[in-house]
MITIBA-814900 format. One record per atom (N, C-alpha, C): residue in one letter; atom name; z, x, y negated. Coordinates in Angstrom, 3 decimals. Each point is the difference from the previous one (the first is absolute). Example, Ala and Ser with C-alpha at 12.3 -4.5 7.8 and 13.67 -1.06 7.14 Angstrom:
2
(site 'a','N',(7.800,13.190,5.690))
(site 'a','CA',(0.000,-0.890,-1.190))
(site 'a','C',(0.000,0.900,-1.200))
(site 's','N',(-0.720,-0.350,-1.050))
(site 's','CA',(0.060,0.820,-1.190))
(site 's','C',(0.730,-0.770,-1.090))
# end
This chain:
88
(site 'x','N',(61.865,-51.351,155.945))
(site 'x','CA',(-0.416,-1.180,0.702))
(site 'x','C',(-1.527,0.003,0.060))
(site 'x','N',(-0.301,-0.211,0.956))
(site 'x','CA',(-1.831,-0.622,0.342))
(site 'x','C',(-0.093,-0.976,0.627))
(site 'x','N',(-1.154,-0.903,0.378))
(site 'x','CA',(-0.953,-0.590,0.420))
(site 'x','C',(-0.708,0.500,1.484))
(site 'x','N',(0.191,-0.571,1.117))
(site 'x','CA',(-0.664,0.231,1.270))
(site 'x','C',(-1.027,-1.264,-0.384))
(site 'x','N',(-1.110,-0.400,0.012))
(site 'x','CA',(-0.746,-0.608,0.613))
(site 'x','C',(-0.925,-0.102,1.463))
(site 'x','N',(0.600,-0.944,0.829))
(site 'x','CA',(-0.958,-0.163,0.978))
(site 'x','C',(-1.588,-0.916,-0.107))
(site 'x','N',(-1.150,0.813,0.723))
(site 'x','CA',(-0.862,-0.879,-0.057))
(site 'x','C',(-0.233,0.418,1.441))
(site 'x','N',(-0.255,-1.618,0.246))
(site 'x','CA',(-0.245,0.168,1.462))
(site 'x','C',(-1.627,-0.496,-0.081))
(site 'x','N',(-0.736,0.876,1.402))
(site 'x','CA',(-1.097,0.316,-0.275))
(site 'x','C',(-1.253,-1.288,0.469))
(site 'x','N',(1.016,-1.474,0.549))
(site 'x','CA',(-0.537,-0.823,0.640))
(site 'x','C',(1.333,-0.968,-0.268))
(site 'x','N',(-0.309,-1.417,-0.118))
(site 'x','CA',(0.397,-1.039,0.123))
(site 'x','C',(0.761,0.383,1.643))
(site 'x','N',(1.800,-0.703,-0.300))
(site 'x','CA',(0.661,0.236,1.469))
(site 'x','C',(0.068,1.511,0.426))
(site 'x','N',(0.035,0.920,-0.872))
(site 'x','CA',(-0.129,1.213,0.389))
(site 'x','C',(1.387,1.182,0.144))
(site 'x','N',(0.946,-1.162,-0.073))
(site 'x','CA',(1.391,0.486,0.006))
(site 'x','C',(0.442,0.663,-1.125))
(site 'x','N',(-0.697,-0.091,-1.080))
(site 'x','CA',(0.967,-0.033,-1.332))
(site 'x','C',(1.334,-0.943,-0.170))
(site 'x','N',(0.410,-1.395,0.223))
(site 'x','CA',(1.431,-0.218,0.204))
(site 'x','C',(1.022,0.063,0.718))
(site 'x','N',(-0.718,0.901,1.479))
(site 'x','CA',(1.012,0.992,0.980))
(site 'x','C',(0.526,1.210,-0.856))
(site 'x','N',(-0.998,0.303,-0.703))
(site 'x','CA',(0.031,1.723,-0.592))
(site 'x','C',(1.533,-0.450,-1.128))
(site 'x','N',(-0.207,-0.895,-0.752))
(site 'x','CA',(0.794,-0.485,-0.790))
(site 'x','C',(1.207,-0.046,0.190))
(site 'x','N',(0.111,-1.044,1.090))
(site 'x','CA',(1.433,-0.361,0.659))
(site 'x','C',(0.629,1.388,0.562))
(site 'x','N',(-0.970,0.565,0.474))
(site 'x','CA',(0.591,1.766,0.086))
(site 'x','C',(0.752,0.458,-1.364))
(site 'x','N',(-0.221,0.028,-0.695))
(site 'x','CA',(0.094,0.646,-0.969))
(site 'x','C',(1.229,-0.731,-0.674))
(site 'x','N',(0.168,-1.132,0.037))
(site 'x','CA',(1.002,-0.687,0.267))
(site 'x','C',(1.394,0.464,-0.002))
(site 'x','N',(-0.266,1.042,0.594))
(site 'x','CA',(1.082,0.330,1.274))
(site 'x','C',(0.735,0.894,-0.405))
(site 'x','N',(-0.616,1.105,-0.926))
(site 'x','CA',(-0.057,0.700,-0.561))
(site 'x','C',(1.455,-0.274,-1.690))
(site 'x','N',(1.113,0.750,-0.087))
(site 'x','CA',(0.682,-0.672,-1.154))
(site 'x','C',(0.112,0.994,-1.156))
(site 'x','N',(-1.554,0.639,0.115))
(site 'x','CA',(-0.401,0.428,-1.293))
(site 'x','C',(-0.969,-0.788,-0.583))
(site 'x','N',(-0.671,-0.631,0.855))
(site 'x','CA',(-1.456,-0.560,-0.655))
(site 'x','C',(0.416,-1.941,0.030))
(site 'x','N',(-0.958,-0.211,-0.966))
(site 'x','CA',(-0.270,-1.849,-0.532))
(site 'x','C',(-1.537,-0.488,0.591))
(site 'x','N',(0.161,-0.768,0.720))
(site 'x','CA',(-0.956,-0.678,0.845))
(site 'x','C',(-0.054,-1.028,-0.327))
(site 'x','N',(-1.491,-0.522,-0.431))
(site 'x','CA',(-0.180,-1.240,-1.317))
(site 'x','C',(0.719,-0.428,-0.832))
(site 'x','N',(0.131,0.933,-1.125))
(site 'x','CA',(0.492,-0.674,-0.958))
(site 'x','C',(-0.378,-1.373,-0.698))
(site 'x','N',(0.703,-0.657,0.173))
(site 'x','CA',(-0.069,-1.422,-0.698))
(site 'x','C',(-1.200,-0.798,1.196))
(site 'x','N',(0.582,0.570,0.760))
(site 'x','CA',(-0.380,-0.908,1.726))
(site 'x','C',(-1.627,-0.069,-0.237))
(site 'x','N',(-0.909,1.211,-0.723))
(site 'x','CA',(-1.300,-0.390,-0.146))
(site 'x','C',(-0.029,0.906,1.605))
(site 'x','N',(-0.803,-0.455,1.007))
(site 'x','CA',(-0.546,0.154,0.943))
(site 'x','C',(-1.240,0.465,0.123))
(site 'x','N',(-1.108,-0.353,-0.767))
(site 'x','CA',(-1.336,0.470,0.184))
(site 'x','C',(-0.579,-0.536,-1.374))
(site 'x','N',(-0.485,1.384,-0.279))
(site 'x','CA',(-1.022,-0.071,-1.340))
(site 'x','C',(-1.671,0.513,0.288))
(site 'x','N',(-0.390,-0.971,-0.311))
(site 'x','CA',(-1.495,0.131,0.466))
(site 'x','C',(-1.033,0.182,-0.979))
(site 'x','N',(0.124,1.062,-0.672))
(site 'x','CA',(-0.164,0.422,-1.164))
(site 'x','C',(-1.403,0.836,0.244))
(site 'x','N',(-0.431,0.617,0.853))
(site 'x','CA',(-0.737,0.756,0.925))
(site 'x','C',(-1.037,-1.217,0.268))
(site 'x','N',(0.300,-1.154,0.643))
(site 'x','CA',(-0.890,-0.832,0.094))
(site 'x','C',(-0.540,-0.339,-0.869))
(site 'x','N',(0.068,-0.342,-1.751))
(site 'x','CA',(-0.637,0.010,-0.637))
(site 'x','C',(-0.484,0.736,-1.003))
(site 'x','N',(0.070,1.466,0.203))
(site 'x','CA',(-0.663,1.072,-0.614))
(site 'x','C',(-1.189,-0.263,0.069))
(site 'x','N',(-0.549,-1.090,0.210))
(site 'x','CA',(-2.158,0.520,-0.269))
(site 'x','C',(0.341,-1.217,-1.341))
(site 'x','N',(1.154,-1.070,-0.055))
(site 'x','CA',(0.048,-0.561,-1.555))
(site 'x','C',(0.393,0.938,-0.834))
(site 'x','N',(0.827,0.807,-0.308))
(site 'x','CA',(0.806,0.952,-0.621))
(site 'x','C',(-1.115,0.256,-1.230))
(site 'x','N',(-1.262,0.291,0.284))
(site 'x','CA',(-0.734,0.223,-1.764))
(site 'x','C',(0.211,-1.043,-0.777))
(site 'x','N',(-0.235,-1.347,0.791))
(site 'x','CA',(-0.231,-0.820,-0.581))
(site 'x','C',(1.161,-1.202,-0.827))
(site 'x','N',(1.263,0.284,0.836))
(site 'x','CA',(1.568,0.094,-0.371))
(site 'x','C',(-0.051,1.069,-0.948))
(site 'x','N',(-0.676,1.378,-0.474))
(site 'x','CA',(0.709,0.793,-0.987))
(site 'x','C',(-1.222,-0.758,-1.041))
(site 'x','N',(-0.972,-0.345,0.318))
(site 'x','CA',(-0.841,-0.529,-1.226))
(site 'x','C',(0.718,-1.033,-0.548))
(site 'x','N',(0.140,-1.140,0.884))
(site 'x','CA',(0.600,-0.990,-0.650))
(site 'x','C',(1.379,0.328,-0.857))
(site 'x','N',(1.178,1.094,0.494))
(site 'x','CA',(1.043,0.302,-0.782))
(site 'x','C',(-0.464,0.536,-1.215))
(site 'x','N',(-1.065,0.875,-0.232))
(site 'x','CA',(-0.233,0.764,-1.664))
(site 'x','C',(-0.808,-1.325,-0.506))
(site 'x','N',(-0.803,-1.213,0.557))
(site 'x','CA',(-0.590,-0.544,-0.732))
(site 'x','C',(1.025,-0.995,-0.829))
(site 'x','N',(1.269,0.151,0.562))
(site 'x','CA',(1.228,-1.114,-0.436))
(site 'x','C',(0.537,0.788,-1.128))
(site 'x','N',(0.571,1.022,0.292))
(site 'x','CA',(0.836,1.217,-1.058))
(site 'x','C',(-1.249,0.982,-0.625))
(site 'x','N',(-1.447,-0.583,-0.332))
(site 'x','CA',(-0.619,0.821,-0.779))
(site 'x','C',(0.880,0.718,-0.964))
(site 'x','N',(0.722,-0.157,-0.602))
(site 'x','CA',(0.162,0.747,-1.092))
(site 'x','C',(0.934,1.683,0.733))
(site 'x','N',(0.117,-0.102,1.270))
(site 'x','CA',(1.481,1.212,0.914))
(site 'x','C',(-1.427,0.575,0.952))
(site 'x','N',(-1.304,-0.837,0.059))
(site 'x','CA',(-0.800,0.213,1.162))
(site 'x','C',(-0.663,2.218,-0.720))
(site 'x','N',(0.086,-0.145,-1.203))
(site 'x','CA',(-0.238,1.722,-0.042))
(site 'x','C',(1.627,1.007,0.352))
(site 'x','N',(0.599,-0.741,-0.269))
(site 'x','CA',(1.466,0.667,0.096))
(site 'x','C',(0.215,0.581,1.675))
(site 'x','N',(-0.108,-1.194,0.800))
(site 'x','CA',(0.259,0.087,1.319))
(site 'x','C',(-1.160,1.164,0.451))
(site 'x','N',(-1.104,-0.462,-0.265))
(site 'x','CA',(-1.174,0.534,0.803))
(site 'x','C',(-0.567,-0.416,1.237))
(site 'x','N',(-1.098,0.182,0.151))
(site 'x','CA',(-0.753,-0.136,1.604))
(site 'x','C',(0.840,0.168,0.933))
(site 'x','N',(0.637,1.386,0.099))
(site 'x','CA',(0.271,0.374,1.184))
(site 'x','C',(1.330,-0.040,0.068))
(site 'x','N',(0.986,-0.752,-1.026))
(site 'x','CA',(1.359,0.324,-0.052))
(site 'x','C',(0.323,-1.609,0.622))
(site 'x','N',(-0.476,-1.377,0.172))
(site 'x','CA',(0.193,-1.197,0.574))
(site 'x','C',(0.798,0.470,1.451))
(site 'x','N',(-0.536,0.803,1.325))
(site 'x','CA',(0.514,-0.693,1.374))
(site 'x','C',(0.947,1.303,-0.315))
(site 'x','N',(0.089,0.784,-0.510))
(site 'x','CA',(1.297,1.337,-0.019))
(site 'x','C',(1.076,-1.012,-0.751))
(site 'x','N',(0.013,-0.508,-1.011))
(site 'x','CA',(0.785,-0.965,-0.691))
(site 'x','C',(0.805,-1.245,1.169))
(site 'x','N',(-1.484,-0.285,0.477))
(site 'x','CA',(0.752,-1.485,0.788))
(site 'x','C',(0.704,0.490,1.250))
(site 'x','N',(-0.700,1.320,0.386))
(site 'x','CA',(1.047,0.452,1.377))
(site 'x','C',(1.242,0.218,-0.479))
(site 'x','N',(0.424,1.126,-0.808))
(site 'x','CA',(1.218,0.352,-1.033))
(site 'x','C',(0.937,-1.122,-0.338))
(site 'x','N',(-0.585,-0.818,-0.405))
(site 'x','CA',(0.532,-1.430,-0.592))
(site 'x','C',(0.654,-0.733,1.639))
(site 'x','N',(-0.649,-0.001,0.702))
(site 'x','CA',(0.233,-0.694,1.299))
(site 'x','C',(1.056,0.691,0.765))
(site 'x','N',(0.187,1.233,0.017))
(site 'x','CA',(0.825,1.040,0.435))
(site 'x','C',(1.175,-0.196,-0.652))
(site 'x','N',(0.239,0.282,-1.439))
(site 'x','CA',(0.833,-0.443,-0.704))
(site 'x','C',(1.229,-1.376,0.193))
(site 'x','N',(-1.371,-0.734,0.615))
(site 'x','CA',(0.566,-1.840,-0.064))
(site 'x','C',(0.974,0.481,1.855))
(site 'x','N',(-0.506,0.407,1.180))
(site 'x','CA',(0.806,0.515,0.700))
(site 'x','C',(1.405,0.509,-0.290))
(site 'x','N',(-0.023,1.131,-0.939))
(site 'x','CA',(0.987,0.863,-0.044))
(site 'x','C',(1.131,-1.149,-0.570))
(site 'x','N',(-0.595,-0.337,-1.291))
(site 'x','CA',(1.100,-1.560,-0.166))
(site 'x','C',(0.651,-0.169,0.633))
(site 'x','N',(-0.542,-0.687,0.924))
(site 'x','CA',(0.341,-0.736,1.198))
(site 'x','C',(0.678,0.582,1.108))
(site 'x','N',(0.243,1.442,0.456))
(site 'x','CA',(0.805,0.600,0.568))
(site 'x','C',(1.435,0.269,-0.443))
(site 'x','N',(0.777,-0.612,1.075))
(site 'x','CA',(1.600,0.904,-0.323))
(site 'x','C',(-0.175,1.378,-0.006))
(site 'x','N',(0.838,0.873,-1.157))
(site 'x','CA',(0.479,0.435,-0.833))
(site 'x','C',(-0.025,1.033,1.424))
# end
């Protein structure tokens, strides 16, 4: 099993045509758990400041995790929360 992510490259850019395509398809799961659009991309210029604030909460996990292990974690983690959410 994997993960397709669409990013569409503009607001209205036919990412939920591409979807409903895919739809269609009765191998593949098209929004799981009816999430439609994650705009996760839009706030990547907060993202340091979201991983600062997470190690300044869990100081004591903030050497465990590391610098660079926060958005590999939260993508993984987010991917994960999908697969859940897909029939079997």
């Amino acid at each position: 099993m994997f993960a397709i992510i669409i990013r569409g490259a503009t607001p209205r850019s036919g990412t939920v045509c591409v979807g409903e395509l895919v739809r269609f398809h009765p191998d593949l799961v098209a929004y799981p758990n009816n999430i439609w659009e994650i705009r996760f991309l839009q706030l990547s210029d907060d993202t340091p400041g979201i991983q600062r604030t997470f190690h300044q909460g869990y100081r004591h996990n903030a050497g465990k995790l590391g610098e660079s292990n926060f958005l590999p974690l939260f993508g993984t983690s987010f991917v994960a929360y999908l697969y859940s959410r897909a029939p079997t």
